[in-house]
C-alpha positions in Angstrom: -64.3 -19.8 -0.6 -65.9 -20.6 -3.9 -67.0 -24.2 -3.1 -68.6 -22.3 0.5 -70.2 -19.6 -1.6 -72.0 -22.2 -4.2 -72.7 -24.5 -1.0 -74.7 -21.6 0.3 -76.5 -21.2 -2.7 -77.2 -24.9 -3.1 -78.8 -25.3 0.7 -81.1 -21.7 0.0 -82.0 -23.4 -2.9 -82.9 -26.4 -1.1 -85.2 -24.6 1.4 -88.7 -25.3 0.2 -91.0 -22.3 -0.8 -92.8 -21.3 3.0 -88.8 -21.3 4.1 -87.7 -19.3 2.1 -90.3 -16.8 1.9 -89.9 -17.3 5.7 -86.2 -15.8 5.6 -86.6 -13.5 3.2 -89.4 -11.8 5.4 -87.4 -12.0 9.0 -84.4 -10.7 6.8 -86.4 -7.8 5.2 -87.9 -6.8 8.7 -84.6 -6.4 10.2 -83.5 -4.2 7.5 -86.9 -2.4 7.0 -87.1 -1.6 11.3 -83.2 -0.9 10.8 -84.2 2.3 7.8 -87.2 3.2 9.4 -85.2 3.4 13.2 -88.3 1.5 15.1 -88.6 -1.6 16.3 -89.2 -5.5 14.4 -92.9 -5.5 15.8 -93.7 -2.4 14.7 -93.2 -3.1 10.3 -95.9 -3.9 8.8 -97.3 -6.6 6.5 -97.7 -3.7 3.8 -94.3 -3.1 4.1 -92.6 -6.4 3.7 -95.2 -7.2 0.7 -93.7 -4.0 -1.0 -90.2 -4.6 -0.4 -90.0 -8.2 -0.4 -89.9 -9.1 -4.1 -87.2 -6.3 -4.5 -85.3 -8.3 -1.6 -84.7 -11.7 -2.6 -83.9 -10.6 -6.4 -81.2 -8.0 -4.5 -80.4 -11.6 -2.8 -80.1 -13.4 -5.8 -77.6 -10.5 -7.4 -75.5 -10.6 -3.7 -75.0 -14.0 -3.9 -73.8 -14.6 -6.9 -71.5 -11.3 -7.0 -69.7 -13.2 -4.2 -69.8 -16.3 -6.3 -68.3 -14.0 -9.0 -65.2 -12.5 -6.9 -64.0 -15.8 -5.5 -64.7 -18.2 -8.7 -62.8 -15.6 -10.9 -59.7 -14.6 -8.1 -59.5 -18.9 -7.7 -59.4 -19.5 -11.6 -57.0 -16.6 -11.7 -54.7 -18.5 -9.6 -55.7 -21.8 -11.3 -55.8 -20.8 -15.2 -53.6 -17.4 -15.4 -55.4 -16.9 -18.6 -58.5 -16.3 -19.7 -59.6 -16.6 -16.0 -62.5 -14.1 -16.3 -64.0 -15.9 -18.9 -63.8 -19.1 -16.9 -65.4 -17.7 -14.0 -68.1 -16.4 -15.9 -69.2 -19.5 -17.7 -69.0 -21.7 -14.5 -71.5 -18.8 -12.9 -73.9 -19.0 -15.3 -73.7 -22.7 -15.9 -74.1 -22.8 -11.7 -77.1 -20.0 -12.4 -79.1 -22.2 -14.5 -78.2 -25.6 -12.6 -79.5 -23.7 -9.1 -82.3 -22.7 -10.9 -82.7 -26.3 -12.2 -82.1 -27.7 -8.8 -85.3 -25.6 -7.4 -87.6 -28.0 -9.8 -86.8 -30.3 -6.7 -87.4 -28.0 -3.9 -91.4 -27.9 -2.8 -92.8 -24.6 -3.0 -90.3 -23.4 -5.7 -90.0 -23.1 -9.6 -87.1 -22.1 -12.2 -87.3 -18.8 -13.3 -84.9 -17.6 -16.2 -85.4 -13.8 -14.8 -83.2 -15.4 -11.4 -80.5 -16.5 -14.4 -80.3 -13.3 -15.5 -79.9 -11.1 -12.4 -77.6 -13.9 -10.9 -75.3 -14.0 -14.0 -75.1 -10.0 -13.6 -74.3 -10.5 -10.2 -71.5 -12.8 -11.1 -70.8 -10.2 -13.9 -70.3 -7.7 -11.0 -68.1 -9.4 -9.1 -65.7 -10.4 -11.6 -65.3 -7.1 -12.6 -64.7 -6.2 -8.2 -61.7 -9.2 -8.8 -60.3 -7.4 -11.7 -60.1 -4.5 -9.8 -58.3 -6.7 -6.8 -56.4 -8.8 -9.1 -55.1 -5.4 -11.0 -54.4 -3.4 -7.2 -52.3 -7.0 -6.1 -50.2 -7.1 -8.9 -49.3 -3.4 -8.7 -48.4 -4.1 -5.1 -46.1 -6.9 -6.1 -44.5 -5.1 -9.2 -43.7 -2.1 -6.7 -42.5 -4.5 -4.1 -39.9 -5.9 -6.8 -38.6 -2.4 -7.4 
């Protein structure tokens, strides 16, 4: 699941800018028509202009958070210790390199703010695999008992 996750990053990152502003838009309508209980027709231009910025860095955050859960549960399995720290530095490392690999995307350009709000998100979801790591190895130690 880890190498699916940071393929998924690596292809959105490969979408040039008009795509990606593209899917970002058709996303955010769905979810804007979806809060607002009418129809994708009826949102409006202002609207996806005011929510869209909040949108893809809420993306950004999402995606790596689920980068953060599987790299850290797969270095768990891999490394026993010091598996959170592992994960961690490979998410940030893969951070910056996404962000690097957008130099070669039209339409798009690194931005260190991304870094930041992905490594959070990474952040985030190695603390949601601590918390599944912790509630499996309860369940095992009671199942020895």
């Amino acid at each position: 699941m880890t190498v699916l996750c940071a393929g998924a990053i690596f292809l959105f990152s490969t979408q040039n800018g008009d795509e990606s502003v593209d899917l970002s838009k058709s996303f955010l309508k769905h979810i804007i028509a979806f809060i607002k209980g009418i129809s994708i027709d009826e949102v409006t231009y202002n609207d996806v202009e005011k929510y869209g910025f909040i949108i893809r860095k809420i993306a950004h955050f999402t995606e790596f958070l689920a980068l953060g859960v599987f790299s850290c549960l797969t270095s768990w399995v891999f490394f026993k210790k010091k598996y959170t720290i592992i994960s961690f530095v490979f998410c940030v490392i893969y951070a910056s390199l996404d962000e690097m690999h957008q130099l070669f995307s039209d339409g798009r350009n690194p931005n260190v703010r991304d870094v930041f709000i992905d490594s959070a998100g990474a952040f985030t979801g190695i603390l949601l695999a601590i918390l599944i790591i912790n509630i499996i190895a309860k369940y095992m130690q009671k199942k020895k008992i």
